[in-house]
N, C-alpha and C positions, 0 to 999 in steps of 0.2 A: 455578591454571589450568595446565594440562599440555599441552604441542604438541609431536607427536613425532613425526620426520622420517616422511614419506610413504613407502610399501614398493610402494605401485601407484597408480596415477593417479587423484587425489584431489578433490574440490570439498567445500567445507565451506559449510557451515549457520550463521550467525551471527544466532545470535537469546539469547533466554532462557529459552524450555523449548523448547529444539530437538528432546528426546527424545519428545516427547508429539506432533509434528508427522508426522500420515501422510506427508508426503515420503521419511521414512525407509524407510517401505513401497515406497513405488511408485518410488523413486530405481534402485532394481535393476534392474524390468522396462522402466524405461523407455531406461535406457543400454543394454540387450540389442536393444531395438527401435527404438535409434536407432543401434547399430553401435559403441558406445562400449564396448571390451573390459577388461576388467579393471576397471572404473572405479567407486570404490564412493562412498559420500557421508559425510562426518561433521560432527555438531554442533560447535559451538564455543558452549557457555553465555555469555554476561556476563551481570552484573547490568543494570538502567535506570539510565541518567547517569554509567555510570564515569568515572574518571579516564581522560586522553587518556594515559598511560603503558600502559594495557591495551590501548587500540586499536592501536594502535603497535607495541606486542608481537604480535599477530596479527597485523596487515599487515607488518610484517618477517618474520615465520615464510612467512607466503605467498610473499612476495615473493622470498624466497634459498631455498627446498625447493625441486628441480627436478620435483619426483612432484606438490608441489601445484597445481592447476592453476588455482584460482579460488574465487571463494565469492560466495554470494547473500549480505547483507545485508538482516537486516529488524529494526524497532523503533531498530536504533542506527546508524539512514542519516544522520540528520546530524550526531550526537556521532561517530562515526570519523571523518566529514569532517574535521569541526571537530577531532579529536586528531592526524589522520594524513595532508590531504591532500598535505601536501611531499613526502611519500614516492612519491605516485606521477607517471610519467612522463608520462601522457596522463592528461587527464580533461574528458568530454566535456563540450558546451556547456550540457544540460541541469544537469549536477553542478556547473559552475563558476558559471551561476545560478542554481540554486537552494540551491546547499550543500549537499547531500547526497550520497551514493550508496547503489547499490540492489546495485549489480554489480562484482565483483574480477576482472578477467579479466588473461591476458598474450600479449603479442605483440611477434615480431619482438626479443625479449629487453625489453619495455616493459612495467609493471607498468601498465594499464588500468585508470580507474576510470569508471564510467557510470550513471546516474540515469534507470532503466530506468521509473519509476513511471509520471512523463509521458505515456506513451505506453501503456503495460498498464492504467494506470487506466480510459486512455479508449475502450481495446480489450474492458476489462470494462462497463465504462457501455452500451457500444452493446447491446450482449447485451440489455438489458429496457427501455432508454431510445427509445423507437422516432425516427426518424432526424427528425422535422420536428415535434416534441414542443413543445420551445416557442414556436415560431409559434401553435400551435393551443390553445395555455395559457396565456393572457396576467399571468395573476394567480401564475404561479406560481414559485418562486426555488428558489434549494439553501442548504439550511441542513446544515451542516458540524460536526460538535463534536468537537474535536479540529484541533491545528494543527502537526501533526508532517510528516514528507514524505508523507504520503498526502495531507493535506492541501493542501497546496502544489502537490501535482500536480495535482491535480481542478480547484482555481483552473486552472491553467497551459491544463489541456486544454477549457474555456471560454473564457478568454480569449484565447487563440492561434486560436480560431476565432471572437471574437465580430466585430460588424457586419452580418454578413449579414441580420439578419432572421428570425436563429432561437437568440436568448441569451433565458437566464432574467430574471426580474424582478430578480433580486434574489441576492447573493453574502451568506451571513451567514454567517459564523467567531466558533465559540463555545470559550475552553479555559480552564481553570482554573488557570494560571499567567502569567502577564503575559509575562516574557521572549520566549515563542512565539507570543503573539501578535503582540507589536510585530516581530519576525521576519520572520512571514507578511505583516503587512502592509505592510512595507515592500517583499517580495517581491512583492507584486499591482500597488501602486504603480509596478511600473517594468514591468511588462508588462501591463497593463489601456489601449490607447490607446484602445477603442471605450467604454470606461467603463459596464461592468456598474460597475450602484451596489454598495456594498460596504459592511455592515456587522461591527462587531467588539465582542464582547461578552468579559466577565472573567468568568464562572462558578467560581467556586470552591465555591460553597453548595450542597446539593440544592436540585432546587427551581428554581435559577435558568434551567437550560437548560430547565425548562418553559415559561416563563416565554416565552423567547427563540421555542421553538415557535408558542407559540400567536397570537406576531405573522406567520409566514408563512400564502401564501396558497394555496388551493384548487388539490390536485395537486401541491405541490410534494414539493421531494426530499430525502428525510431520512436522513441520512448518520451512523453513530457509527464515526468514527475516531479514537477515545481508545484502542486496546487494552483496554476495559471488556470483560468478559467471554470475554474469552481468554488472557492471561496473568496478569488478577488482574482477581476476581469483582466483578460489579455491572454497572451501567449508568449511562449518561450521565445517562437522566432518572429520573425518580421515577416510580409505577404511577400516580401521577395525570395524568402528564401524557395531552394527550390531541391527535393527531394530525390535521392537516389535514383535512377531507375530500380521497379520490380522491389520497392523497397515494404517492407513489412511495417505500418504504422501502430502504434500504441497511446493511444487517449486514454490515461487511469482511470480518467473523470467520467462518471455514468450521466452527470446531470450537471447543470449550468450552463452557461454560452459555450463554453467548450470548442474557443476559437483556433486553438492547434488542430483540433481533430478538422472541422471546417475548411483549415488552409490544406491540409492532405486529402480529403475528399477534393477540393476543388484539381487537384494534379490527379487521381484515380485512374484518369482513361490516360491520358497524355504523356504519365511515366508511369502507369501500371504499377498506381499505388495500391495497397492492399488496406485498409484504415477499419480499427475497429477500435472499439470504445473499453471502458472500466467496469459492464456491468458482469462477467462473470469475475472478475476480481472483488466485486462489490460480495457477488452469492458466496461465492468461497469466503472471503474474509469473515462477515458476517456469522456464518453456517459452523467455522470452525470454532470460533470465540465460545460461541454458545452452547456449542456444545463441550467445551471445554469448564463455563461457568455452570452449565447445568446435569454435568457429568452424563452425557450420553452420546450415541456415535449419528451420523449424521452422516452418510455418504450413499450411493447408489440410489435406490427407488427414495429414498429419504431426499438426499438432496434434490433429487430429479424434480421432489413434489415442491420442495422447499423455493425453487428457479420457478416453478410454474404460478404459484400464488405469488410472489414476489413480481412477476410479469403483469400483471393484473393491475398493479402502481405503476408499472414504470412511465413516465413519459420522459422518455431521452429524446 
């Protein structure tokens, strides 16, 4: 890995196929139509689960380049935590409980870290999830697979709102490594005081997270946040599994084969799937970072313009 001092005012991309990600497209028109001059974007590859000597190594290159300004984080939110968070000077409440972060920014000469998911999660949720949803769907839960920081936030942004009168049936977290689970759920545990029931399953098998599906109920909400068919091929479930009725699907993934979203399109008419993808999660995510590294606000007619030139790339 090669980091070479910044020559104009920089944000970088820290992911693992950073170059396959239209941001790199639409990063251009979007800092011209937000006033951001000069300002270009670059990848930073890792692998999944590096060593915390790598993370380190990037959040020190950011940290001392005066040109670099900041970087989004995605996939390795809570392995850099976890390698690097001594290094930073502030880091907000969401990253200190949940352990992750999403966002690198700096201020006032303070290297910034923030756990932007929390809240972009649930700024994308709103988008399809209509506002009084589970009041009028009583049988219905979110089933989760995958227990990384997406995961953890999606909990975070129902439970920080449950009691009222309009929580799911039912919280299930399915991932096919154990360490991340018992992670997450020690995370839910100290933020759930209205007590959404919560389930935790070990899937490691095909097969199993069918299995997990076919115990939720009518309408509910089906979530694949494993990175499965976007940074490496496949899907959560198998083609057998077979889908709630009336059940509300969620694809994180804006781009790649995107073969979970695929298998709930193919059910759409037959159990009145509702399947939509990861691209308003992509605007928000993106939209808050940056405006966060580049200290300016970014919502309404702003965002609205920010979803339209970002359109213009997309090819999902």
């Amino acid at each position: 890995m090669k980091l070479e001092k910044a020559a104009q005012p920089t944000m970088y991309f820290i992911g693992v196929t950073t170059g396959s990600s239209s941001i790199m497209k639409v990063f251009p028109e979007w800092a011209q139509a937000l006033g951001l001059k000069d300002t270009v974007m670059k990848g930073i590859d890792i692998a999944i689960h590096e060593k915390p000597e790598v993370y380190r190594e990037v959040v020190e290159f950011i940290k001392k380049d005066p040109l670099s300004m900041g970087a989004l984080v995605t996939t390795h939110k809570i392995d850099l935590y976890n390698g690097a968070k001594d290094m930073f000077e502030y880091l907000d409440p969401y990253a200190l409980q949940f352990g992750e972060l999403s966002s690198i920014s700096k201020q006032n000469g303070k290297l910034c870290g923030h756990a932007k998911d929390p809240i972009t999660c649930g700024m994308a949720m709103e988008e399809f999830v209509p506002k009084n949803y589970w009041k009028e769907h009583k049988e219905a839960g979110v089933f989760i697979m995958g227990a990384g920081g997406s995961a953890i936030s999606m909990c975070s942004y129902y439970m920080r709102n449950a009691g009222e009168g309009n929580d799911p049936a039912k919280i299930v977290i399915a991932n096919r490594s154990q360490p991340r689970l018992t992670e997450i759920e020690r995370i839910n545990e100290g933020m759930n005081p209205a007590g959404i029931p919560t389930e935790y399953y070990l899937t490691p098998e095909p097969g199993q997270n069918d299995e997990v599906l076919a115990k939720m109920g009518k309408g509910s909400l089906v979530i694949n946040a494993t990175g499965l068919g976007k940074d490496r091929p496949g899907s959560p479930l198998t083609d057998a599994a077979l889908f709630p009725e009336d059940a509300i699907v969620w694809e994180l993934n804006y781009r790649g084969e995107r073969l979970f979203m695929h298998q709930a399109e193919a059910q759409a008419a037959s159990r009145n799937v509702q399947v939509n993808d990861g691209w308003m999660y992509f605007i928000y995510g993106w939209t808050q970072v940056i405006a966060e590294v580049f200290h300016t606000e970014i919502l309404g007619e702003r965002l609205k313009e920010m979803d339209r030139i970002a359109a213009k790339f997309n090819k999902r």
